[in-house]
C-alpha positions in Angstrom: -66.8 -72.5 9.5 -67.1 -73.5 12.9 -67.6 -70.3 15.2 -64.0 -71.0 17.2 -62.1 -70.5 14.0 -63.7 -67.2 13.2 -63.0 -66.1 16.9 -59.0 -67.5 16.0 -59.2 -65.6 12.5 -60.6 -62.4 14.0 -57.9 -63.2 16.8 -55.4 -63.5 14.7 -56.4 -60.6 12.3 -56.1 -58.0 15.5 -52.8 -59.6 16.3 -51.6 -59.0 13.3 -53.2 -55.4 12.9 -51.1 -54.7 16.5 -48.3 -55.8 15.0 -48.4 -53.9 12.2 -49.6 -50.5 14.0 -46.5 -51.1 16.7 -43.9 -51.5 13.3 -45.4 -48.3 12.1 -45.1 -47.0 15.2 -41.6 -47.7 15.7 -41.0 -46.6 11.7 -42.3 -43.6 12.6 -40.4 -42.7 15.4 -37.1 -43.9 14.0 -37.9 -41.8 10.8 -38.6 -38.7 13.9 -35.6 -39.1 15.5 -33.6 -39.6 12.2 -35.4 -36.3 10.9 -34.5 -34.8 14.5 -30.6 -35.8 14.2 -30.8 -34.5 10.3 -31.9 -31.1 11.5 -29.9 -30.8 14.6 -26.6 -31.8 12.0 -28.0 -29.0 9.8 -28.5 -26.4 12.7 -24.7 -27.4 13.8 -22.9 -27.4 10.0 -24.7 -23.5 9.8 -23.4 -22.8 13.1 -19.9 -24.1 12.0 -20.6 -21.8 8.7 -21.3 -18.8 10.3 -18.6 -18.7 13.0 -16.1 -19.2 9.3 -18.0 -16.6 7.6 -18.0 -14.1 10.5 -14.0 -14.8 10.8 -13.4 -14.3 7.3 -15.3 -11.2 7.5 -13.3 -10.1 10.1 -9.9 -11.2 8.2 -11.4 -9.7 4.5 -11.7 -6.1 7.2 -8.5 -6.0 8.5 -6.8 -6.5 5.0 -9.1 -4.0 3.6 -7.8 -1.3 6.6 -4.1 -2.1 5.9 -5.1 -1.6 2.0 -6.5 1.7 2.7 -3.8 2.6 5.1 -1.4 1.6 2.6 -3.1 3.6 0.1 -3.5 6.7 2.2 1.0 6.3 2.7 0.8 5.8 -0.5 -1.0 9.2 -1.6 1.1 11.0 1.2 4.8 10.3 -0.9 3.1 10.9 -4.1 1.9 14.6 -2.5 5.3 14.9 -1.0 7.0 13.7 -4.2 5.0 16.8 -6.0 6.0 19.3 -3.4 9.4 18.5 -4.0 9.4 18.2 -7.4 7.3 21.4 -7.6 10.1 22.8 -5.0 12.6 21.9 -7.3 11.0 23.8 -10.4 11.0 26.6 -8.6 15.0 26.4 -7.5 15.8 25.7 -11.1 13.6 28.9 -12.0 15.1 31.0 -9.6 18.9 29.7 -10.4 18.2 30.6 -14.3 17.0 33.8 -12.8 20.0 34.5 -11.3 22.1 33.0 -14.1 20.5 35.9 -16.3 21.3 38.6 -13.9 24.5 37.8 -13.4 25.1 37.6 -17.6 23.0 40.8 -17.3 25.6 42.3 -15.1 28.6 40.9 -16.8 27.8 41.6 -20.1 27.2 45.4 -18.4 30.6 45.6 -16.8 32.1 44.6 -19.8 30.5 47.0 -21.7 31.4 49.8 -19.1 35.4 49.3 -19.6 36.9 48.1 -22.4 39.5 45.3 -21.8 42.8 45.9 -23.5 44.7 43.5 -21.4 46.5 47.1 -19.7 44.3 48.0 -16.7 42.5 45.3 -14.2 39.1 46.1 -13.4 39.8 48.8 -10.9 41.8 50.7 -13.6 44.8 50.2 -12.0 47.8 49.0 -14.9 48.5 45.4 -14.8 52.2 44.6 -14.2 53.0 41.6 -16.9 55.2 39.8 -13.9 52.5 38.8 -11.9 51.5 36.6 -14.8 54.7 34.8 -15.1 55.2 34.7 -11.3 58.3 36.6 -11.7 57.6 39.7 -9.4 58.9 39.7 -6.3 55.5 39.8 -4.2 53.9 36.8 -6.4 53.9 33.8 -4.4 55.2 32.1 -7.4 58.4 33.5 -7.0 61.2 31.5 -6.1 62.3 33.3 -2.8 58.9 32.4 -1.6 59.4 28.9 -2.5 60.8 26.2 0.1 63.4 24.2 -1.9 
């Protein structure tokens, strides 16, 4: 080998080891910025995530404050529904109460005068017109009637 084609081969050896360190070169950046796009997509999409997340947060705390609000109306009829209830207990109580008292008295005043169908409670004698409308202050009777 003649010493001009080892100058062309070494030549043409570092030619071809440029070309190959420039294809890397450029391989390497494009694989950079494709790696740099990939994250800044990422970085973007979590953004994007968070902002939903943080709204739906804020949408999942509002339904839970009408929930409890509801709730709380809620336990205020069923308190008001036992106060009434318990309001009504006593009224019935207190009715039979009086229900009793009043038989008690009855029963008493019936035992006090005996009724023969004569007297009225007062004692005074009961006139048998007034219960045939016959007598002549009875408003029954037929000159108090318009005809």
């Amino acid at each position: 080998m003649s010493g001009m084609t080892i100058v062309w081969i070494v030549v043409a050896v570092a030619v071809l080891v440029i070309l190959v360190a420039l294809v890397a070169g450029m391989t390497s950046r494009k694989s950079q910025r494709r790696a740099e796009q990939e994250a800044y997509d990422h970085e973007q999409e979590a953004r994007a995530n968070a902002a939903h997340a943080e709204k739906q947060r804020a949408i999942a705390d509002e339904v839970d404050a009408r929930a409890r609000k509801a709730q709380a109306a809620a336990d205020e009829k069923t308190a008001e529904a036992h106060r009434l209830s318990a309001g009504a207990t006593e009224r019935r109580d207190a009715a039979e109460q009086a229900r009793a008292v009043s038989e008690d008295h009855r029963s008493q005043a019936q035992n006090l005068w005996p009724d023969d169908g004569s007297r009225n409670r007062e004692g005074q004698p009961v006139d048998p017109q007034w219960d045939d409308g016959t007598h002549p202050h009875d408003p029954r009777h037929p000159k108090h009637s318009k005809h």
